[in-house]
KOLZA-873786 format. One record per residue: residue in one letter; x, y, z of N, C-alpha, C, O in turn. Coordinates in steps of 0.02 Angstrom, whole numbers, plus 50000, padded with zeros to 5 digits. Atoms other than C-alpha are relative to their C-alpha. Layout:
N
aXYZXYZXYZXYZ/...
//
This chain:
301
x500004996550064576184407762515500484996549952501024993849965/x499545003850042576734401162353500485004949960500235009949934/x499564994650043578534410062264500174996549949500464991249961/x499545002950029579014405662104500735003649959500705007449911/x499484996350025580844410962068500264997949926500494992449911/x499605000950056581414413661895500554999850001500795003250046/x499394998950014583094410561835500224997149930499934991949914/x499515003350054584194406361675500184992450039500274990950098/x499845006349969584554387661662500874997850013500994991850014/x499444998950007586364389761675500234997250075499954998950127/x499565001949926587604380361820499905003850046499615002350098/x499734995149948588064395461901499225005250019499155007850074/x500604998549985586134402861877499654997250050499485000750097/x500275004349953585374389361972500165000850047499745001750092/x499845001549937586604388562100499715006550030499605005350089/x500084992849993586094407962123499325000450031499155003350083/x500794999849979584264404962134500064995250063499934996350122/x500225005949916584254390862262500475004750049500335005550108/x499864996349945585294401662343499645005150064499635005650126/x500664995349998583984414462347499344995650048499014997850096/x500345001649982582944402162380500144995950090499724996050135/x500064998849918583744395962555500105005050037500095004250098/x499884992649952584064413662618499074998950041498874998150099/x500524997849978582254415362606499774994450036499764996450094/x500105006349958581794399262683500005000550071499575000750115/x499664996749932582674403162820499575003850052499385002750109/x500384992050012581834418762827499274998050024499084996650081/x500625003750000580194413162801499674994649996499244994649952/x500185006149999579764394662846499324996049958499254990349936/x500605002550003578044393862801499995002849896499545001449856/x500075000650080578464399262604500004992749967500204987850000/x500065005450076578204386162436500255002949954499975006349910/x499544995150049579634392462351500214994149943500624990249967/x499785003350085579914382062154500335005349952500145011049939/x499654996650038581184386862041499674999649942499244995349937/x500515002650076580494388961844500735004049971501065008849990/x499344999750069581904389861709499765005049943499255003449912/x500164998350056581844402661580500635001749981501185003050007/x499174999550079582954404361403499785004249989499205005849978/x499994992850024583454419361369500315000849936500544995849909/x499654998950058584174427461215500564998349994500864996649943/x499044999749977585894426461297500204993349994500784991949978/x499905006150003585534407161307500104994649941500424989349933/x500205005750052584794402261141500695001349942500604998249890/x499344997850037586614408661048500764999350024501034999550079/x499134996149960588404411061062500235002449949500775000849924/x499754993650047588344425660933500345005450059500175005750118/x499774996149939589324438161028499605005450017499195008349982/x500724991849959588374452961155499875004449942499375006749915/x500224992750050588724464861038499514999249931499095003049908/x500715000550069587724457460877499374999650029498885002150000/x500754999849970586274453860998499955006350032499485006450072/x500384995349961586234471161065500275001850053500215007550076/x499904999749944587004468061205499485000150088499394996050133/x500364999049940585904476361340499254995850003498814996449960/x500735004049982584374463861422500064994349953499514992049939/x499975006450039584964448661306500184993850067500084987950052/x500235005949922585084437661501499505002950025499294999150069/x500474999549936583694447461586499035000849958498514999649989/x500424996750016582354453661461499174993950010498664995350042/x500475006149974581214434661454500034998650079499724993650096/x500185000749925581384436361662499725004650008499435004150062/x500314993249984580674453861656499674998249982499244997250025/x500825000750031579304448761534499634992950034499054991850017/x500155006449968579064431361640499505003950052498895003750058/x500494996249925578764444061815499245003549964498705002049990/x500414998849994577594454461711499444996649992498934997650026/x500555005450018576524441461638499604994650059499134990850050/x500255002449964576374435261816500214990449999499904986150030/x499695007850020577304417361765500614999250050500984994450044/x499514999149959578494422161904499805003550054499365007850052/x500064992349943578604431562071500495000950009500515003650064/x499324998849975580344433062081500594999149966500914994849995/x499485001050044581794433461948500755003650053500795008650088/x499405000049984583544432662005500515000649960500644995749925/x499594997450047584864441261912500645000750025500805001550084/x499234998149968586744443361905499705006850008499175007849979/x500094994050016586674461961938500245000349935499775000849895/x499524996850045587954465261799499745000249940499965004549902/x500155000950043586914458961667499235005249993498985005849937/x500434999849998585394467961722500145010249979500535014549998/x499784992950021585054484861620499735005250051499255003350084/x499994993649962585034502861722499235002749986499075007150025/x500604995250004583114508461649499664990950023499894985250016/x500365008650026581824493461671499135003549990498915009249982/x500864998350000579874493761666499785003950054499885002250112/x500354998649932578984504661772499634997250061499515000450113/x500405004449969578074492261854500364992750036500084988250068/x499425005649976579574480161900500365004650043500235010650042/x499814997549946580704484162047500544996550005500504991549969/x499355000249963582574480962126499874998950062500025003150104/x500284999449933581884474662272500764997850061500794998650122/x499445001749943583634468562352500524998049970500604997149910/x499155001250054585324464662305500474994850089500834998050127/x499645003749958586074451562441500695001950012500985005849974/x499094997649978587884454062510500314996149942500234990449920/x499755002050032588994455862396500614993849973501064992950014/x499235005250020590394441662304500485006449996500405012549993/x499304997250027592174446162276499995001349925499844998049874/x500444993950075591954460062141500684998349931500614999549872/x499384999850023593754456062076499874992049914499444987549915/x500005001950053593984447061898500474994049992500974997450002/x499555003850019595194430261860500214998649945499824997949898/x499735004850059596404423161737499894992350013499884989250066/x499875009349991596364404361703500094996849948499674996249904/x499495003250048597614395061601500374994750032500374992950091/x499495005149964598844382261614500725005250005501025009049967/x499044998649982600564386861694499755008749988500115011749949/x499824994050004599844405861712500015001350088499804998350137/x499974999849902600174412061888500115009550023500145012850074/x500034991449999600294431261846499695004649917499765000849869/x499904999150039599834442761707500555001449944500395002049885/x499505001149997601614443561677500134992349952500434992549898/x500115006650003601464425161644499855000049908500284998649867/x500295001650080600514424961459500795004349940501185009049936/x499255000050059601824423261310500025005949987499655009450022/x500224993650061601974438361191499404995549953499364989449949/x500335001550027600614437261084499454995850006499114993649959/x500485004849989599494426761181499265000449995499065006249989/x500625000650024597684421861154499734998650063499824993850099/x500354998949952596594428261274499035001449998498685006049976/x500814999250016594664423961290499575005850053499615006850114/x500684995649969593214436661332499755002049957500015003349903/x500664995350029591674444061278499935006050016499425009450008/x500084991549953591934459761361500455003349987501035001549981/x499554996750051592474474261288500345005850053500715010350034/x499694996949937592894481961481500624996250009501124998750034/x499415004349974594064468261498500565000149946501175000049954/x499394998250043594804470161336500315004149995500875003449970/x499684992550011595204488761345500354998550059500905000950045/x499534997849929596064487361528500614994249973501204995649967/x499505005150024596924470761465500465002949927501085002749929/x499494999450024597604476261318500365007250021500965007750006/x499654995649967598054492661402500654997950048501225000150038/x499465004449974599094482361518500534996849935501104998549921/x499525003050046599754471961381499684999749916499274995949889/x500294998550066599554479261204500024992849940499724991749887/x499685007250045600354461561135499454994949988499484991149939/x500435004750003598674451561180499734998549943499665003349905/x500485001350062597734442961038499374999450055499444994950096/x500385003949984595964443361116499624999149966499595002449915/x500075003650027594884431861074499035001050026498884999850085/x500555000049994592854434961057499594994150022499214991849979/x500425005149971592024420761175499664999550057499735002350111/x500414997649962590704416761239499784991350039500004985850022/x500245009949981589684399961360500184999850060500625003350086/x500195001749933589334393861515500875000150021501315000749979/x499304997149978591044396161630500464993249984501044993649964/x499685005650023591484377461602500284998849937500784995649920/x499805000750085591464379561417500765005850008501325005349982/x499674994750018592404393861434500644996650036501074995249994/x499475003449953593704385761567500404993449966501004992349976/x499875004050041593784370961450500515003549928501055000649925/x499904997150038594344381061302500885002149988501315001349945/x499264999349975595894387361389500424994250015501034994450014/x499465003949947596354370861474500204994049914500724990949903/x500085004650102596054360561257500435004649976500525002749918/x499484995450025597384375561219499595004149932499855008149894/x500254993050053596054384461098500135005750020500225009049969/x499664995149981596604398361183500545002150083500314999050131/x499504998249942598064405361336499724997550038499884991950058/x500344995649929596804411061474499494999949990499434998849929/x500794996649978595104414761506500045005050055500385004450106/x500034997249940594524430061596499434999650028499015000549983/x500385001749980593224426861714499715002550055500165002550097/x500224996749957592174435061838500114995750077499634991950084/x499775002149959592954428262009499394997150053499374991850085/x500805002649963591084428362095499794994949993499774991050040/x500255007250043590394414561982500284992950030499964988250050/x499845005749980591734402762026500044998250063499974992850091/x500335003149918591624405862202499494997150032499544993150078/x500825003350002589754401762205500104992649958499914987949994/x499795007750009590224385362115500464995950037500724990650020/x499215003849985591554381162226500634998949952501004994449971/x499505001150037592874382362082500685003450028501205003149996/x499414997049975594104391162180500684998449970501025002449939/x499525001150029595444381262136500185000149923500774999749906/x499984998450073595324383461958500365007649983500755008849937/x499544994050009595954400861973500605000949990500945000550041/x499155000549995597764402561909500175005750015500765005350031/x499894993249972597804422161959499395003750017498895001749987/x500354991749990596764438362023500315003049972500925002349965/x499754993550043596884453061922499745004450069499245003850105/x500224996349944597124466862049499625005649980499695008749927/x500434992650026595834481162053500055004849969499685007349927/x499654994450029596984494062027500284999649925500585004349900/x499765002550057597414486561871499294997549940499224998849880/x500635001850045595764479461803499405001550054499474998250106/x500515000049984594004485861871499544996249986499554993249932/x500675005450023592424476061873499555002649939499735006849898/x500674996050043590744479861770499765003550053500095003250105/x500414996749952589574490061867499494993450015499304989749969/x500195004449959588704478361984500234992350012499864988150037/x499625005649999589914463961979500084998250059500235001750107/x500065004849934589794449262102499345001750041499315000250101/x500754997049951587984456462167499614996049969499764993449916/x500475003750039586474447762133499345005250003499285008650054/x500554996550001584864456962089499274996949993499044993749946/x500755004049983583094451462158499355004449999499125007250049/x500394997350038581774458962052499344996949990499204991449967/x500805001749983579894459162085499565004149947499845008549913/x500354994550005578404467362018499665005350038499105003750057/x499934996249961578344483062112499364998550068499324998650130/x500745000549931576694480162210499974991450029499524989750067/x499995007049959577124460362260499775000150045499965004950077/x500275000949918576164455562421500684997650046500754998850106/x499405004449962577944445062459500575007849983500965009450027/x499524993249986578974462162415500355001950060500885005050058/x499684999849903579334462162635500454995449988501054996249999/x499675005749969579794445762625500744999449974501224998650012/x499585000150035580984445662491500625006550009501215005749992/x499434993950004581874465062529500254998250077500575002550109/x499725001749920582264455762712500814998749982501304999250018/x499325004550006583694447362590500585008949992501195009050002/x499714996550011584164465662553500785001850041500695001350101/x499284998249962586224470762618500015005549990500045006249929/x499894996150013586324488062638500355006149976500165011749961/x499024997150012588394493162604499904997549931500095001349887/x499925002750075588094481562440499405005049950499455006349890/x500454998550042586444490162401500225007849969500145009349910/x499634995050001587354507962426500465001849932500395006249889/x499485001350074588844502762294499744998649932499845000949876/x500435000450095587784496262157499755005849977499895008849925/x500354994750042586684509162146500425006249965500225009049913/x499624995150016588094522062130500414998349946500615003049911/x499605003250067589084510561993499365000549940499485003249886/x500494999450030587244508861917499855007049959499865008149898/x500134994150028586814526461908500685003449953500625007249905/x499604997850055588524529561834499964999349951500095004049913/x499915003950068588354518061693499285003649954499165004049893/x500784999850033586524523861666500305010249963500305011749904/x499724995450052587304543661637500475001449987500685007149990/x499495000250057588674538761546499404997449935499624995349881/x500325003850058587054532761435500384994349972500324993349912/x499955004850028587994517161425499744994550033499544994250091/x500385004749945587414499061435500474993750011501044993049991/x499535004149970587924483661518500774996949968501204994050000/x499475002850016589244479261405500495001449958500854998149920/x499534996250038590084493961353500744999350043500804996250096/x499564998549966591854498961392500185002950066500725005550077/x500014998649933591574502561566500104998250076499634995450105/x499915003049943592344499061735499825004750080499935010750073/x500124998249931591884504261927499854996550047499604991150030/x499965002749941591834499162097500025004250054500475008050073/x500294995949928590924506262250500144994950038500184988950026/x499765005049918591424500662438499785005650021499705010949991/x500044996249930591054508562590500644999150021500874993550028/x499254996749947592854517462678499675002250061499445007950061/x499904994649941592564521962842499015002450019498534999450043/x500754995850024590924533162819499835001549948499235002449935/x500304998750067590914536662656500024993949925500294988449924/x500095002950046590574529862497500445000249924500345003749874/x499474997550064592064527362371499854997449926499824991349921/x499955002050076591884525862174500354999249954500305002749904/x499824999550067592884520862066499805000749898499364997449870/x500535001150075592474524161864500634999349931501185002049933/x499404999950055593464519761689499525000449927498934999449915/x500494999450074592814521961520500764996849960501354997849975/x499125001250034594164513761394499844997949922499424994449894/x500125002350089594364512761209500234991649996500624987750024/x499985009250000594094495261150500834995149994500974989350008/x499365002950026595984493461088500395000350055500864996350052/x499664997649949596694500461259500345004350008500695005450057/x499434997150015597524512261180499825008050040500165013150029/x500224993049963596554527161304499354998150015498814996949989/x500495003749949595904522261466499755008250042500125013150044/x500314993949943595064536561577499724997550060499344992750068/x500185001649938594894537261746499695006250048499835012150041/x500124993949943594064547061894499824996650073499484991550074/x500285003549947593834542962077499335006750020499225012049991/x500334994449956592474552062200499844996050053499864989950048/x500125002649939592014549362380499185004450029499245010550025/x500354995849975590294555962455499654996450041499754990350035/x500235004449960589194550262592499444994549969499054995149921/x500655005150021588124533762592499475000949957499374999149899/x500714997250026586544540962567499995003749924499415004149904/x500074996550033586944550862412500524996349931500994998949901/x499795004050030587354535862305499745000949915499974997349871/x500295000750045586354540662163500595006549938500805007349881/x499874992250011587064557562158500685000149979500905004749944/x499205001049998588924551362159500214996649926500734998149895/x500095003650036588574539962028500235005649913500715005549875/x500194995350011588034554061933500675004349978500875004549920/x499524995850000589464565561963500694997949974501045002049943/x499485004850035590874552961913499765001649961500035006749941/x499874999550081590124552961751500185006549966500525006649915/x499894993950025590184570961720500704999549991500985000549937/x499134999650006592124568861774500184995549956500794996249949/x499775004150029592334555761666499835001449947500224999649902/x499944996050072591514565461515500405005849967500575007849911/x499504993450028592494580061545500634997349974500895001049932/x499375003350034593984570161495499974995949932500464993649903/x500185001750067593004563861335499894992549990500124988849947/x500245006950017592154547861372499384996649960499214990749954/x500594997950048590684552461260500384996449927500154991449900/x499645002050050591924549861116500394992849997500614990649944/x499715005750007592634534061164499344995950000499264992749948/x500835003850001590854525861191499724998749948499324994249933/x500545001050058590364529461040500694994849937500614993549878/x499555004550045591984518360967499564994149977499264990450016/x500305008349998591214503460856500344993650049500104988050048/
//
C-alpha cells in the first residue's frame, strides 16, 4: 500500500515526518510511504499569529490536502493543531511524547536570573509572555517569529537577549546543546499539547490500523485533557494559555493557567481524575479556571 505523508517544509517538520515515517516502516514493511511538502499560511509570512488569526495558520492547507485526498496522512505538532476540526478528519494517534518543558537561549544566559534588567526577549507567544513577564515584569519582549535557526540566530547576532523555545523541537534536531537553560514547569507551563505530535487521517482511511499502531496511550490520555481544556475555555492555540497532563501513579494530573498578556494576573487551577475521564477533566479545570475570571482575561486584545 501506498502512504503519502504530509508535512510543512520546515527543518524540524521534516525531521517529524520521516520520523513518522520510520516508526511506521518498522511497523509495516511492505508500505510505499513518500513525504509531499505543503506551505501553509504559517509558512508563506512572518506577520505575527495574531494578525493571521492565529488558529489553523500551520495546519489548515494539511487538513484541506487529507480531504482532497492529495495526502493520507498529515503530521502535526500537536500544539499548533486547533481543538474543533472537520468532521470527516480524525486524531488518529499522537506518538510518545517529547520533553513538554520550554528553553531560554542566549549568550552567557545560564538562568532566568541571568537576563539584564530590561532585557530583550524573543517570542510569538502570548503564553510565554504572560508567565515571563510575570516572573520578570522588567522584560522587553520582543514579537518573533521563523524557523528555530532563525530564531536561535537572532539571539546569538545580539538582535535580541534570549529566545524562548519549545525544548521538543531542539531535541528532535539534536540541538541539545544550544540550550543555555530550562524554564522549570512550576514556573512556566507549556501550550496544550506541547512536545506531542499529531497524526491525522481521514476518518474512514483503509491504513487508519496501521497508522493508530503509532498511537502511545499515557501521551494520548494528557493531550486530550489539555485539548479539551483549551477547547472550553473557547480558546485557540495561541491564546494566553498554559497546561500539562502526566500520568501520577493512577491518575491523571492537570495542570491549567490562563494569564493576562502583560503578566500582571496569572490564574491557576490544578485537578487530578482517573485516566479514562480525560475529556471530562479537561473540562472541569476550565470551569475552575473561569470561576476565577479567565473569560475576562481572554478576551484581553
Amino acid at each position: 500500500m501506498k502512504l503519502v505523508i504530509g508535512s510543512r517544509g520546515s527543518q524540524l517538520a521534516l525531521v517529524q515526518a520521516h520520523e513518522v515515517r520510520n516508526r511506521l516502516l518498522a511497523l509495516h514493511h511492505r508500505l510505499d510511504i513518500e513525504i509531499s511538502i505543503i506551505r501553509t499560511t504559517g509558512d508563506a509570512t512572518t506577520d505575527s499569529l495574531r494578525s493571521l488569526g492565529g488558529t489553523g495558520v500551520f495546519t489548515k492547507a494539511l487538513e484541506s490536502a487529507l480531504l482532497a485526498e492529495h495526502i493520507d496522512l498529515a503530521v502535526h505538532s500537536l500544539k499548533d493543531l486547533p481543538t474543533q476540526m472537520d468532521p470527516d478528519l480524525a486524531l488518529v494517534a499522537t506518538p510518545e511524547r517529547e520533553d513538554v518543558r520550554d528553553a531560554l537561549i542566549g549568550p552567557g544566559i545560564f538562568s532566568l536570573a541571568d537576563l539584564p534588567d530590561g532585557a530583550r526577549v524573543g517570542t510569538g507567544s502570548l503564553r510565554r509572555r504572560a508567565q515571563l513577564k510575570a516572573l520578570r515584569p522588567d522584560l522587553n519582549i520582543l514579537d518573533i517569529r521563523g524557523n528555530l535557526d532563525t530564531r536561535i540566530d537572532k539571539a546569538m547576532r545580539g538582535e535580541c537577549d534570549a529566545v524562548v523555545l519549545a525544548v521538543a523541537g531542539l531535541n528532535r534536531l539534536g540541538w541539545q546543546e544550544r540550550v543555555s537553560c530550562y524554564l522549570p514547569l512550576h514556573q512556566v507551563l507549556p501550550a496544550p499539547g506541547q512536545g506531542a505530535l499529531g497524526l491525522q487521517m481521514c476518518a474512514d482511511h483503509p491504513a487508519r490500523p496501521a497508522v493508530a499502531a503509532l498511537n502511545h496511550a499515557p501521551t494520548l490520555a494528557a493531550v486530550q485533557a489539555e485539548r479539551h481544556l483549551l477547547h472550553a475555555l473557547r480558546a485557540g492555540c495561541h491564546a494566553p494559555v498554559g497546561t500539562w497532563g502526566r500520568i501520577e501513579g493512577d491518575l491523571l494530573a492537570l495542570d491549567g493557567l490562563v494569564g493576562h498578556p502583560e503578566g500582571t494576573q496569572l490564574l491557576r487551577a490544578e485537578l487530578r481524575a482517573p485516566g479514562t475521564c480525560a475529556e471530562s477533566l479537561g473540562a472541569s479545570l476550565a470551569d475552575a479556571l473561569r470561576a476565577q475570571g479567565a473569560d475576562a482575561l481572554l478576551q484581553e486584545p
